[in-house]
N, C-alpha and C positions, 0 to 999 in steps of 0.2 A: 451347468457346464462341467461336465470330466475333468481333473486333471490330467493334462497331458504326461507322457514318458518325458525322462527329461532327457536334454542332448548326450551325455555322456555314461546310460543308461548299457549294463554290460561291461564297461571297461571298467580296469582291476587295477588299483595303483597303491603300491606298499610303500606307505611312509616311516621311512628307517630316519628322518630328521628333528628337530626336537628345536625346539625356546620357541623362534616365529615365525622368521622368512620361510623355513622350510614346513610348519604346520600349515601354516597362513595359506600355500600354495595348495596345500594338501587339502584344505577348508575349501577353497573354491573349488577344487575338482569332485569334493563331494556334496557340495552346494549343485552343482551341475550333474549330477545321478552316479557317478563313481563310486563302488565299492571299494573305500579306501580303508587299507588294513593299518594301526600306526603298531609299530614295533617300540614296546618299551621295555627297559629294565627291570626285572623283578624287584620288589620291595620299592624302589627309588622311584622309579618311571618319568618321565618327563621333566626336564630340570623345572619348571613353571609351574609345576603341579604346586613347589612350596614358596612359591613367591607370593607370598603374602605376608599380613593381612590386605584385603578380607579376604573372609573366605565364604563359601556358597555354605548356610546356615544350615546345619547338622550333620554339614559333611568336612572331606580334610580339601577339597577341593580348590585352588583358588581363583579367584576372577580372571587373573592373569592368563590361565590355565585356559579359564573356558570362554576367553575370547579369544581362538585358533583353532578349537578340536570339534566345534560339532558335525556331527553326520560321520564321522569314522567309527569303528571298527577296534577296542584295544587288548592286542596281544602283548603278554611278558613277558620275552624271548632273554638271554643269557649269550653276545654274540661272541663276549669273550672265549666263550667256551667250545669247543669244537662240533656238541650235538646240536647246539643253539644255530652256528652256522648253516650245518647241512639244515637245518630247518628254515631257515632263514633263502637260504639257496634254492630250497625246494619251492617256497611262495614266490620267488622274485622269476624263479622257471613258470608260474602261471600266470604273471602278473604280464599288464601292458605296460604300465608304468612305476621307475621306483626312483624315489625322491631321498637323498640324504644331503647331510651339511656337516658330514666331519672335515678336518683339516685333510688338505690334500696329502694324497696315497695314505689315510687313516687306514683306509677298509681295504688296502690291498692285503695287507700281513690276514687278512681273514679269509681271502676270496671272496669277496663281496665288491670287489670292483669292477669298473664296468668291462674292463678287456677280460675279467674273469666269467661275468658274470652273461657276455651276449654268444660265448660262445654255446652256453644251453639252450640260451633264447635269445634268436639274433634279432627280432623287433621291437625287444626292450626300449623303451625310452628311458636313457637314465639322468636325472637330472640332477648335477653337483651345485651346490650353492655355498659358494666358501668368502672369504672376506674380499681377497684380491683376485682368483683365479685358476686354472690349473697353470696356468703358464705367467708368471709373474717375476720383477724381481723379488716381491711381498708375498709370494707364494705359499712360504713359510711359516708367515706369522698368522694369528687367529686374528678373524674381524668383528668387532661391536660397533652398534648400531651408533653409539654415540661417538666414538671413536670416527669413524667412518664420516660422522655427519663433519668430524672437524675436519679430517684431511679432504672432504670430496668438496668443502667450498661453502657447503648450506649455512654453516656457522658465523660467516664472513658475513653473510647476507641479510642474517634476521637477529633482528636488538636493533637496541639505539646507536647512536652514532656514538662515538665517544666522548666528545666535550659534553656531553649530556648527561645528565639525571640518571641514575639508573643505565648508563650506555656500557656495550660489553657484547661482545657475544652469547648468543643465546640459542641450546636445540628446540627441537620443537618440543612439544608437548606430548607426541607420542613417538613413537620408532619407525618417523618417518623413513626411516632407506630400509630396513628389515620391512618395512610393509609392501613397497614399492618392489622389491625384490619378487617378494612370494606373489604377485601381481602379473610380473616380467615373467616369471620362472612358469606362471600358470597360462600365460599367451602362450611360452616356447612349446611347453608340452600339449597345447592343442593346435600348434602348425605343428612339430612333430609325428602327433596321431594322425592326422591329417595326410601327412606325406607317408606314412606307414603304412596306410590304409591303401594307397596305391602301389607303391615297390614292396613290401612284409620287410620292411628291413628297418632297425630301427637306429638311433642315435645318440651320444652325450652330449647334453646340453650342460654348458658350463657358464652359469651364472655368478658373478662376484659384484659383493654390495656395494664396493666402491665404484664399478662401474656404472651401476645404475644412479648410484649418487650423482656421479658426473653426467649422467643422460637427465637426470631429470631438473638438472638446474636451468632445461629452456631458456625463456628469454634472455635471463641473465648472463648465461654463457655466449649465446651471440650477441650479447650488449656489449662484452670482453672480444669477444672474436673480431666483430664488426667494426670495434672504434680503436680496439688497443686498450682501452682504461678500462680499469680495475673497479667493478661496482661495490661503492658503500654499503653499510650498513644506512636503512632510512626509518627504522621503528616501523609503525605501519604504513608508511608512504610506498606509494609505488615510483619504481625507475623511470615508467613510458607515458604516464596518465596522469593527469592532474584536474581535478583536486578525484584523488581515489586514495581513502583512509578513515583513518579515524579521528575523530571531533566529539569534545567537551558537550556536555547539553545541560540547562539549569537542574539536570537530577543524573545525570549517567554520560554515557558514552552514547556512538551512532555511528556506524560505518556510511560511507557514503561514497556510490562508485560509478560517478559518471566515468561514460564510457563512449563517449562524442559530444560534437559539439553544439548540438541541438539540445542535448540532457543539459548541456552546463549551461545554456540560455532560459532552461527548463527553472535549473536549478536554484538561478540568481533570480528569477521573477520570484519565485518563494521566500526567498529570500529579503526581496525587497533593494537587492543591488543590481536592478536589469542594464544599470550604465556598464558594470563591468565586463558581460559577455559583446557589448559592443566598441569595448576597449580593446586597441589590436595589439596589445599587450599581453589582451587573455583571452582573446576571440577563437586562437585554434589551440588543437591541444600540444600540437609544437612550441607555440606562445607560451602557453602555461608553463607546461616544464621545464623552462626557462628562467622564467617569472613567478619558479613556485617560492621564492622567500616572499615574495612583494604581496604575492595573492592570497597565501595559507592563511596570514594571520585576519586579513579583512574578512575572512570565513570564520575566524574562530571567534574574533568576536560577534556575529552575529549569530550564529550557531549557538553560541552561550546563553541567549538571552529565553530560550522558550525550554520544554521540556522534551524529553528523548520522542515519547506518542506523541506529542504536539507536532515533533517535524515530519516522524511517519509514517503521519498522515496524510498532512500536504503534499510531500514529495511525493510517496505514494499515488496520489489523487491526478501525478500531474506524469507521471511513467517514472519519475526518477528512481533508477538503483538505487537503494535503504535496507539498511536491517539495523536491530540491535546485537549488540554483544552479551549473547544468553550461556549462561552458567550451564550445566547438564540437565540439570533439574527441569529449567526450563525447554532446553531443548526437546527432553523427552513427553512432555507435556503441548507442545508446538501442536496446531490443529491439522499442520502437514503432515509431520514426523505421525500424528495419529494415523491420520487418516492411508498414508503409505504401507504401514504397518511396517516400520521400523525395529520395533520392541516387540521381539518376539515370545512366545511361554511355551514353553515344553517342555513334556515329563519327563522327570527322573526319578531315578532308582533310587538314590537315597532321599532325596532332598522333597521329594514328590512332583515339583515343579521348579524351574529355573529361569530366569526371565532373559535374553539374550539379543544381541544387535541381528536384525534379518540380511543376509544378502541383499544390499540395493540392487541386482540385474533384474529385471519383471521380461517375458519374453512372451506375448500374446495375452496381458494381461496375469499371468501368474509369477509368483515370486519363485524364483530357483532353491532360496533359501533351504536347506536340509530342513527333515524334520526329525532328527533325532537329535538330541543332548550331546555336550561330550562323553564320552565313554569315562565309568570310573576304570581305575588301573587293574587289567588284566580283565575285563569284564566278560571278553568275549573268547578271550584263548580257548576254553574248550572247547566252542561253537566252532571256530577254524582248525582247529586239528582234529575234529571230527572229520569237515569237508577234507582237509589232508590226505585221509584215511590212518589216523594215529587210533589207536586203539585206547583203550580206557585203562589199561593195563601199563601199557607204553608212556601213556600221558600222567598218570603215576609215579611210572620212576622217573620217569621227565623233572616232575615238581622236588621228589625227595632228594633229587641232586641239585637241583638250583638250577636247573636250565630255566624252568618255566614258571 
């Protein structure tokens, strides 16, 4: 079977964004067939490029770096400077789409903003992604990912409780709202094309990480909305479901996420406690979460006594929700995570080969996932000021002055 063209096959989107949220967005539009140009700094390029160790082995490149950028495009543009601009001006006049994340009005002192920038091309899509917003009273200030995670709530929400061990607030493990962002920003700009595609006229979409923080605290925000109280921190317990977390095993951990009440009848026959799902104390899951002091611990000690595959298996064997809690190593080793083809290898210019996470969308059985590397810094500048129509002369003095 062929591969297919992929959906976004033909459209042009200059990525003038840099660290994640606004890569991130940029990676899924050319995971979906985008010709995405990213715009970096000469010498410098991408702040992420040096956020290491590690680094991709025999290059300056770092991992950081090339979990955001594959399948673009990288030009070394100079916007400080005025020739860098009209260059810069000139790709955003053939582009569909342009993606940046300075602080608000950064890019007006340049012409580079969008009230600048739609009057050459009014079907621009231009997408801001800033901390708070264009219109805020925080408008002002820059946003980080962690920063964000504290004021938008998620930090309230995950760790221990306090009187506890190890209890505190705690972010996630990765940049949870920078990712969730470039996610949002990357739905906006494909209803945007969409609505472009019918009127030629296009629009700024203004995305801020703290908003999305605050959208994606889901249940937990209508758990505050709906009752009035304030949700704890519960470690791995869940607010609505019980028992759904995590449990001790004679060798590890074990997630376990019953998810009705027929699982939790499921649950306790494996168990060997089948009096409890017909105790009306734990029979629904209303019950339960009521009754999670009284119930956790009669699960934990039975839970303790077998090993992590001992349980599942059983539960397994019988529909219960199960997993273990796998380190990376193992995840990428998982006979799923193989067979999906999650890990991806693709060649590069320096390095030969790179090994890299695939776009999870599949659309008719094929993976969206790009197939090109990220770009090393400036790899492709002359290639796009050729298509510009920059001459090789022009593109010369370009470099001897630092524009490019």
């Amino acid at each position: 079977m062929s591969t297919p063209s992929k959906p976004l096959a033909g459209i042009k989107v200059l990525d003038i964004s840099r660290v994640l949220a606004g890569p991130w967005c940029g990676q899924m539009l050319a995971d979906m067939g985008a010709d995405v140009i990213k715009v970096e700094r000469p010498v410098a390029g991408d702040d992420t490029r040096h956020w290491g160790p590690p680094w991709l082995e025999g290059t300056v490149e770092s991992a950081y770096y090339l979990c955001a950028n594959r399948g673009k495009r990288s030009v070394t543009i100079d916007m400080a400077k005025p020739e860098g601009q009209a260059l810069i001006k000139q790709l955003a006049a053939q582009s569909d789409v342009l993606l940046e994340n300075f602080k608000v009005g950064g890019l007006k002192k340049y012409g580079l903003d969008y009230a600048s920038l739609k009057t050459h091309n009014p079907s621009l899509v231009y997408c801001s992604i800033t901390g708070f917003g264009q219109e805020s009273p925080y408008a002002h200030r820059a946003g980080y990912d962690f920063m964000i995670q504290a004021m938008g709530g998620i930090m309230s929400l995950t760790g221990k409780p306090d009187g506890q061990p190890g209890g505190g607030p705690v972010k996630s493990g990765v940049a949870f709202t920078d990712i969730f962002t470039g996610l949002y920003a990357a739905n906006a700009v494909l209803a945007a094309l969409y609505q472009c595609r019918d009127t030629g006229v296009g629009c700024h979409i203004d995305m801020a990480l703290m908003d999305v923080q605050v959208g994606v605290l889901a249940n937990q925000a209508l758990n505050y909305l709906t009752s009035g109280n304030v949700p704890q921190r519960l470690g791995n317990a869940h607010p609505n479901i019980v028992p759904y977390q995590a449990f001790a095993t004679a060798d590890g951990h074990m997630i376990v996420a019953v998810g009705n009440d027929e699982q939790f009848r499921r649950f306790c026959e494996v168990l060997s406690l089948g009096h409890l799902a017909a105790d009306e104390r734990f029979s629904t899951n209303g019950a339960r979460v009521n009754q999670r002091e009284l119930l956790v611990p009669v699960l934990e000690a039975a839970l303790v006594q077998r090993t992590t595959d001992d349980w599942l298996a059983a539960l397994e064997a019988v529909g219960v929700p199960c997993g273990p809690i796998n380190t990376l190593d193992r995840v990428f080793d998982d006979p799923h995570v193989k067979a999906r083809g999650l890990k991806q290898t693709l060649p590069h210019t320096q390095a030969g080969k790179v090994d890299l996470v695939a776009n999870p969308i599949r659309i008719n059985g094929h993976s969206l996932s790009a197939t090109t590397a990220p770009p090393g810094l400036g790899e492709h500048t002359e290639r796009v000021l050729d298509d510009m129509g920059i001459s090789p002369a022009q593109q010369q003095a370009l470099r001897e002055a630092g524009i490019i």
